[in-house]
N, C-alpha and C positions, 0 to 999 in steps of 0.2 A: 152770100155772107161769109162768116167765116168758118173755121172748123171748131167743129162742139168739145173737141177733146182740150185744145188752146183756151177755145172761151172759160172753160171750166176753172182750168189751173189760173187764167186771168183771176179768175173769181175769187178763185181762194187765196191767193198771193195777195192780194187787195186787201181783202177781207179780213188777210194774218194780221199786214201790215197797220193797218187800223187799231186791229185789238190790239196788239201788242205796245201801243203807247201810254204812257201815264198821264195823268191829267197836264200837265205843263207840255208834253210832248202833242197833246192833243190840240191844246191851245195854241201853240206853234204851229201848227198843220193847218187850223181850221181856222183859229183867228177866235176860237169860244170852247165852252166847254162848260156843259149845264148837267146838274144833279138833282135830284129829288131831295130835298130835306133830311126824308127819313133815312136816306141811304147815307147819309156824311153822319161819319160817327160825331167829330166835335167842329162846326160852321166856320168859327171863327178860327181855330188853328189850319185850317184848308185854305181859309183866303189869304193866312197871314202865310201860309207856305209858297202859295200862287205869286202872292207880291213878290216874294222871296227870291223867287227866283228868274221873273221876271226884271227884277233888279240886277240881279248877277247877270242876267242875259243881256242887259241893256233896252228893253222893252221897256211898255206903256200899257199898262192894261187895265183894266175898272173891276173891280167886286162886288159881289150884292148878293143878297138872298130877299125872297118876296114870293107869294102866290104857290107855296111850297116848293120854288126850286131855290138852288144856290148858284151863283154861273160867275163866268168870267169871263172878261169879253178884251181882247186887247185892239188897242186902239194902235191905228196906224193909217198913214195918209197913203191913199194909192199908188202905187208903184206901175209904172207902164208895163213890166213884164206881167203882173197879176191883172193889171188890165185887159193885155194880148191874151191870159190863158182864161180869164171869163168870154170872151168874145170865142174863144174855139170850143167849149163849153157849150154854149149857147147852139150856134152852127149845128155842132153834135146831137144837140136835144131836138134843134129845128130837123134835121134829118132823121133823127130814130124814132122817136117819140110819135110822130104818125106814123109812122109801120107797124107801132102795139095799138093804137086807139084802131086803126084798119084792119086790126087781128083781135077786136072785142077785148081786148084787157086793159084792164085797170091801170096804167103805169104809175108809181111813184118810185121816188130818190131813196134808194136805201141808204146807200156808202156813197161818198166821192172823196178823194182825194188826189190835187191836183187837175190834171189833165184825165186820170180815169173817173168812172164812175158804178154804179151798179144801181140797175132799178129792178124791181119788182111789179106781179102782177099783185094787187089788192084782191084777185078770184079766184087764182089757181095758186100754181108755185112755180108758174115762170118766172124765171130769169134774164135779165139783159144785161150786156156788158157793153162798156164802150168807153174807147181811149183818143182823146181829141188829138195830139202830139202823134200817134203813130195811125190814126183814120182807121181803127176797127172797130166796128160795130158785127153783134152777133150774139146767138143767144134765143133759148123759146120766147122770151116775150119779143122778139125782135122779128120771128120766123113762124112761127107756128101760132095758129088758129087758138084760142082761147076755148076750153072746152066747156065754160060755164056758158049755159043758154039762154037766160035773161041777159038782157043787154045790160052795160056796165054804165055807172054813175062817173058823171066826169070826173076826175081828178084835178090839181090845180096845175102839175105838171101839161098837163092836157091841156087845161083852157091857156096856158101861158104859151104853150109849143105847135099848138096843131089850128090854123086857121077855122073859125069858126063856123064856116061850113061844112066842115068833114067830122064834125063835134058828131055822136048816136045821137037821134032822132029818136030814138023809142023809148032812151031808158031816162030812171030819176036826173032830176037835176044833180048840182055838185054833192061831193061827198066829201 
């Protein structure tokens, strides 16, 4: 795999990079950007900021609040290079993602952005890393053995990534 000292600094460089956006910066990145209710001090001056700026940027995006969240979702027609970089995404998930269901862990999607990604174990606190654009993969949930000994409940990342016959046989259904 790769070296656990890189994977790491991946991790966190990722991870800065993420925090450190603001919600418009987020919605640029990810295409959305969903809050709790409780957490937006005033609803309506967020969405009318979001428009805001989404205007100045020459975007397209939708507002709403419902079911306690508020979100934002920008709208935009596929582009072929965001096409090409879901497809090495995928690839990427097709290849890591049984190497943690084969190491008893739990995988889900913590962070992604772009071409990287970070997942997590749901049973331990492994970690995995993985960047489609430069082919690393690496990282305990990627490498090492899951030390929780009930077997682990699928995940969706699981049932989406890992053919279904290498799915655990022993343990609960999805989670």
């Amino acid at each position: 795999m790769h070296d656990p000292v890189d994977i790491r600094r991946r991790v966190d460089r990722l991870v800065a990079r993420v925090d450190g956006r603001d919600d418009y910066g987020q919605l640029l990145a990810s295409g959305q950007v969903i809050h709790r209710l409780e957490d937006v001090e005033d609803i309506e001056a967020w969405r009318a900021e979001i428009s805001r700026d989404a205007r100045s940027g020459e975007i397209k995006v939708r507002t709403g609040f419902n079911d306690g969240i508020v979100w934002a979702l920008r709208v935009r027609r596929e582009r072929p290079e965001r096409q090409a970089e879901v497809r090495r995404l995928r690839e990427l998930l097709l290849r890591a993602v049984p190497l943690a269901v084969e190491l008893r862990h739990k995988p889900t999607l913590a962070v992604q952005d772009g071409d990287a990604l970070v997942c997590t174990c749901g049973r331990c606190s492994a970690l995995g890393y993985g960047d489609a654009a430069e082919n690393v993969v690496g990282g305990a949930l990627f490498e090492d053995d899951c030390p929780n000994e009930e077997p682990p409940a699928l995940t969706a990342l699981a049932m989406m990534h890992v053919p279904r016959s290498c799915w655990p046989s022993e343990g609960p259904g999805p989670a």
